[in-house]
ZAMARGU-4260 file (C-alpha; in steps of 0.2 Angstrom, whole numbers, plus 5000, padded with zeros to 4 digits):
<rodrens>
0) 5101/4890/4919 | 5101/4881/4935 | 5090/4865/4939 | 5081/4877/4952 | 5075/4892/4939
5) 5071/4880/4926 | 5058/4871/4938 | 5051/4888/4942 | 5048/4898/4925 | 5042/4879/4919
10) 5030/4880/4932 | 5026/4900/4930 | 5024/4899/4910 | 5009/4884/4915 | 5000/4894/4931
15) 5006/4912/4932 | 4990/4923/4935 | 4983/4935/4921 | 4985/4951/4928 | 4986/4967/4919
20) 5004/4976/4925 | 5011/4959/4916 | 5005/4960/4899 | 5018/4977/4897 | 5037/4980/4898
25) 5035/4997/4901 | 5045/5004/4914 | 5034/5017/4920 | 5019/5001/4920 | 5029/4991/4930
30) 5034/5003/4945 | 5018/5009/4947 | 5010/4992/4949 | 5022/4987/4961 | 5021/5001/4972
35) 5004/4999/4972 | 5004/4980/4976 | 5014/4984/4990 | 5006/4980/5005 | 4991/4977/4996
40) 4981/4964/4990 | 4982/4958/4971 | 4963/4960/4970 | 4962/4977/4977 | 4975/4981/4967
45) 4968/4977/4948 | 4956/4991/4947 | 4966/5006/4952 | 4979/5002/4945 | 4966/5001/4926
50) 4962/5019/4931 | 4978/5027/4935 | 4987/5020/4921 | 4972/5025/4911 | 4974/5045/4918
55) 4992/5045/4921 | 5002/5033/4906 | 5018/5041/4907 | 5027/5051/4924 | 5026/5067/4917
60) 5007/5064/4916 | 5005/5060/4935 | 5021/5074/4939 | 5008/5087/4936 | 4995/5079/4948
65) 4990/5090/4962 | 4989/5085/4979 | 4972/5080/4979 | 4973/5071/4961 | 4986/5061/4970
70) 4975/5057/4984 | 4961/5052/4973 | 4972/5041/4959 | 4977/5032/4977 | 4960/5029/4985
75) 4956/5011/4991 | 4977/5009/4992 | 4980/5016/5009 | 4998/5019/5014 | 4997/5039/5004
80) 5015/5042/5005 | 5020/5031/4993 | 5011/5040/4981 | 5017/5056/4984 | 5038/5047/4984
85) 5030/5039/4966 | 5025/5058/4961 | 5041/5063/4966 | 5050/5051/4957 | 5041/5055/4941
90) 5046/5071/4945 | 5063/5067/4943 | 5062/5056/4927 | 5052/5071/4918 | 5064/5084/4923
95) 5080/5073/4922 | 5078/5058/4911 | 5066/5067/4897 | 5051/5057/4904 | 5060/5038/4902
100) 5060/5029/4916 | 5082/5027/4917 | 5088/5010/4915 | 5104/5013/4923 | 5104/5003/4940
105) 5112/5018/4949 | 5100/5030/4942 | 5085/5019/4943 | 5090/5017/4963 | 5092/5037/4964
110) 5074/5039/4960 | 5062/5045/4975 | 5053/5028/4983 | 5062/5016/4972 | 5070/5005/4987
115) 5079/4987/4984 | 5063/4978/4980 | 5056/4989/4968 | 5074/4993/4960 | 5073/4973/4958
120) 5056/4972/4949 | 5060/4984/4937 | 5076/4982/4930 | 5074/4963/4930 | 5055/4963/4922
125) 5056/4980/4911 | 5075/4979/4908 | 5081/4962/4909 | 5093/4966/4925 | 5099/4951/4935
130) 5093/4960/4950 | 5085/4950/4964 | 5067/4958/4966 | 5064/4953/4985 | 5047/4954/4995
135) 5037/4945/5009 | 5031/4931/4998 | 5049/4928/4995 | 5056/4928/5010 | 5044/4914/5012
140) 5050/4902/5001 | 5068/4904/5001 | 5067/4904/5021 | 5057/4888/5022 | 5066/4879/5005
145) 5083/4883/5015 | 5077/4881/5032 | 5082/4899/5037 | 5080/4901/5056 | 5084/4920/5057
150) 5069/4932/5059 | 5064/4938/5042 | 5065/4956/5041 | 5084/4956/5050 | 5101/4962/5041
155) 5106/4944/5041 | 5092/4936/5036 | 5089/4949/5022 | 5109/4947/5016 | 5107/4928/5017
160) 5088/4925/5005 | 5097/4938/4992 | 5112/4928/4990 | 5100/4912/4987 | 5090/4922/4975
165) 5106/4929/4966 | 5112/4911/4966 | 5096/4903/4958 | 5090/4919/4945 | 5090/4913/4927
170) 5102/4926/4917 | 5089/4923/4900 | 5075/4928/4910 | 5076/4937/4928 | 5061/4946/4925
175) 5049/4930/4925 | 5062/4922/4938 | 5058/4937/4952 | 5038/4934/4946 | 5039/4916/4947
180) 5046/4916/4965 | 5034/4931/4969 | 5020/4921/4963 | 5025/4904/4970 | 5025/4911/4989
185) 5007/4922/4982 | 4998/4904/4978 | 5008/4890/4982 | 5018/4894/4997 | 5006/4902/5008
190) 5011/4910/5026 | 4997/4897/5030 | 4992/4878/5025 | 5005/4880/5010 | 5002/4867/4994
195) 5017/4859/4996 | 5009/4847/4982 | 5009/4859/4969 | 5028/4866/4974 | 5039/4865/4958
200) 5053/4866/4970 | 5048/4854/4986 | 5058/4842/4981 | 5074/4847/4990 | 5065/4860/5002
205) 5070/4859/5020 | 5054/4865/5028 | 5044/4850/5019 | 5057/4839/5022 | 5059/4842/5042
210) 5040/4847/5044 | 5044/4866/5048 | 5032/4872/5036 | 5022/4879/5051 | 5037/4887/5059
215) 5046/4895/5045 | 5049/4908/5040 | 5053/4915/5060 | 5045/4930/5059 | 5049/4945/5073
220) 5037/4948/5087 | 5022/4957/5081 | 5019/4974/5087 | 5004/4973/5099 | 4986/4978/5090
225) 4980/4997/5100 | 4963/5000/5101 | 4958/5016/5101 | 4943/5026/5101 | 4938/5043/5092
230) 4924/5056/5090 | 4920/5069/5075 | 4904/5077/5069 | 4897/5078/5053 | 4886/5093/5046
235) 4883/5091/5027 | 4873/5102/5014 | 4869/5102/4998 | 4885/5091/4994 | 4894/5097/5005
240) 4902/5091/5022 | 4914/5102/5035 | 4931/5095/5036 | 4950/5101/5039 | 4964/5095/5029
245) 4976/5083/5040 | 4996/5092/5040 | 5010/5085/5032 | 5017/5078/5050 | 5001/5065/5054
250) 4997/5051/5047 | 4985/5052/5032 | 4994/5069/5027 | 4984/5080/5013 | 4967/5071/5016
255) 4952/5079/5021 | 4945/5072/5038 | 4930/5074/5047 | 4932/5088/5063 | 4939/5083/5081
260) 4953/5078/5090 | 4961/5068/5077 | 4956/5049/5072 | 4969/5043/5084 | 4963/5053/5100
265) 4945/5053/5109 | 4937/5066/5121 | 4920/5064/5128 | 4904/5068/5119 | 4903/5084/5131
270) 4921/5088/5128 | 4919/5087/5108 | 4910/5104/5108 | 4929/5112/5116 | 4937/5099/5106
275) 4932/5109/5091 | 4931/5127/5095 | 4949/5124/5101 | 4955/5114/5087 | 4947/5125/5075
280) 4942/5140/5082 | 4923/5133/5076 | 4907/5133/5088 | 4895/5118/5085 | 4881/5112/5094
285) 4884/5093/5095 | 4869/5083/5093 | 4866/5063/5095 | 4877/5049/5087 | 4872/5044/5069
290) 4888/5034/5063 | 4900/5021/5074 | 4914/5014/5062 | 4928/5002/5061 | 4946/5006/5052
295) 4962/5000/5055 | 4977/5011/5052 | 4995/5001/5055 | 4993/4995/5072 | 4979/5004/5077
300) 4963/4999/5078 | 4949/5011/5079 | 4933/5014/5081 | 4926/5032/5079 | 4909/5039/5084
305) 4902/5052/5072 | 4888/5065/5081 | 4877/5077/5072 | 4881/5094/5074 | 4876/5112/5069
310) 4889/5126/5066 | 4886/5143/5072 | 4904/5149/5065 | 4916/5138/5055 | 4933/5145/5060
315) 4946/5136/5051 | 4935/5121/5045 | 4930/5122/5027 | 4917/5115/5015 | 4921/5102/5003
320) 4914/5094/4991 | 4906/5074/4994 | 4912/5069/4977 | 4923/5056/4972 | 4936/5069/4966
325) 4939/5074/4985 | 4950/5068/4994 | 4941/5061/5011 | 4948/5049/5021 | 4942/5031/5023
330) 4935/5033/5039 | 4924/5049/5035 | 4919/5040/5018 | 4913/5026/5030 | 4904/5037/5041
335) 4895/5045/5027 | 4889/5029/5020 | 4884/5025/5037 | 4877/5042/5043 | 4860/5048/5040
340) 4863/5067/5043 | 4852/5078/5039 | 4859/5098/5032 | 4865/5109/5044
</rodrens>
């Protein structure tokens, strides 16, 4: 084992964080904590990921999910498609592999959603793989220990941090290497005032060394932040709100959203009224705004207006259910809790 690892999984066995995905082997465990943690936050992460496991402890359990199960197992996570790529992929391990997760690197990389990071975390942490398990937090640290000056992100740059990874991964134990480097960029190695201090392997890092910490890793230009405005009406009774499924092809695809012209398109309050009738073939009266809400979805930023409305003739809107088991979108969710409607 190289000087490098042996400082890391010293440091990892004294500070690595108690979370729940890392007190289990299990295959099946491990992928599904590590597509939810993609993209997302650890914290908003730990209860989810309780409940699904809870509901869904094997693939063929969550293979039988419905669309809007799925959706609901997934809520607070954002980025739905990858639960529908993980259903898929249990799919596949309940039809193909008798309902084990393979551990066969070729047929582990074949399964539906399982790209070259998430191939990495679980044949290295659930089936002792020497496979480099490479995300953002460590494209961080390899970029600023080596002084890496191509944009993260890039062929190059991804080629050149896998070979370092490669070169440094503990053969005993790539499973807590890939974790130690992930949690060193996670706490330690921060995209912002990083604790060089507490670094295990500052020592012979060029970024510390040169005072790049600030620049590294290069990162590509950011696509510019939209913002965007949006209308929809709300008419609930007895429990009940009018919505429209979203289609595969938009964003958000299998959720139920509140009726208009979409979350990503606006029309005038008068224009809403049309909107409606020609979206939906439904006629409302649209009455006075009760809700204004914030949400982001990728590089969007939006802020949609929610009027009152009563419905004459609901065409191809439908009622649904306000419980927790359907699957409304964030921004209708926040426009309920916001809203003071009264039944149509």
């Amino acid at each position: 084992m190289g000087t490098t690892a042996k400082r890391l999984l010293a440091w990892f066995d004294h500070v690595q964080r108690d979370l729940p995905w890392r007190r289990s082997r299990d295959p099946w465990a491990i992928w599904v904590s590590e597509i939810m943690l993609q993209q997302t936050r650890v914290e908003a992460v730990r209860e989810p990921y309780k409940r699904f496991m809870a509901k869904y402890p094997t693939p063929r359990a969550f293979a039988k999910a419905s669309d809007d199960e799925v959706m609901v197992a997934w809520r607070g996570l954002g980025y739905y498609r990858r639960a529908r790529l993980l259903r898929d992929g249990a799919l596949r391990v309940a039809d193909e592999h008798r309902d084990t997760v393979p551990s066969d690197l070729e047929q582990l990389s074949a399964l539906p959603g399982v790209g070259p990071y998430t191939l990495g975390a679980i044949a290295s942490i659930a089936f002792g793989h020497c496979e480099p398990a490479v995300d953002g937090n460590v494209e961080r640290v390899v970029s600023r220990h080596r002084g890496f000056d191509a944009p993260i992100g890039t062929g190059p740059a991804r080629r050149a941090i896998r070979e370092v990874v490669l070169g440094w991964m503990s053969q005993d134990r790539p499973g807590d290497f890939n974790q130690a480097l992930m949690e060193l960029g996670a706490i330690v190695c921060k995209p912002t005032s990083p604790s060089c201090g507490e670094c295990p392997i500052a020592k012979d890092c060029v970024a510390k060394r040169k005072g790049l910490t600030d620049q590294l890793p290069v990162k590509k230009a950011p696509r510019q932040a939209v913002e965007v405005s949006s209308r929809a009406i709300v008419v609930q009774k007895a429990g009940e709100a009018l919505g429209y499924r979203i289609p595969a092809d938009q964003p958000n695809a299998g959720q139920i959203e509140l009726p208009g012209p979409g979350v990503l398109h606006d029309c005038d309050p008068d224009d809403l009224k049309a909107a409606i009738l020609k979206h939906f073939g439904a006629s409302v009266t649209v009455g006075e705004a009760v809700a204004s809400i914030r949400h982001a979805i990728t590089h969007h930023r939006i802020t949609m207006t929610a009027h009152a409305a009563t419905v004459r003739r609901i065409g191809r809107l439908q009622w649904f259910s306000l419980g927790s088991d359907t699957p409304w979108t964030t921004p209708s969710r926040k426009v309920f809790r916001q809203s003071r409607t009264l039944d149509a």
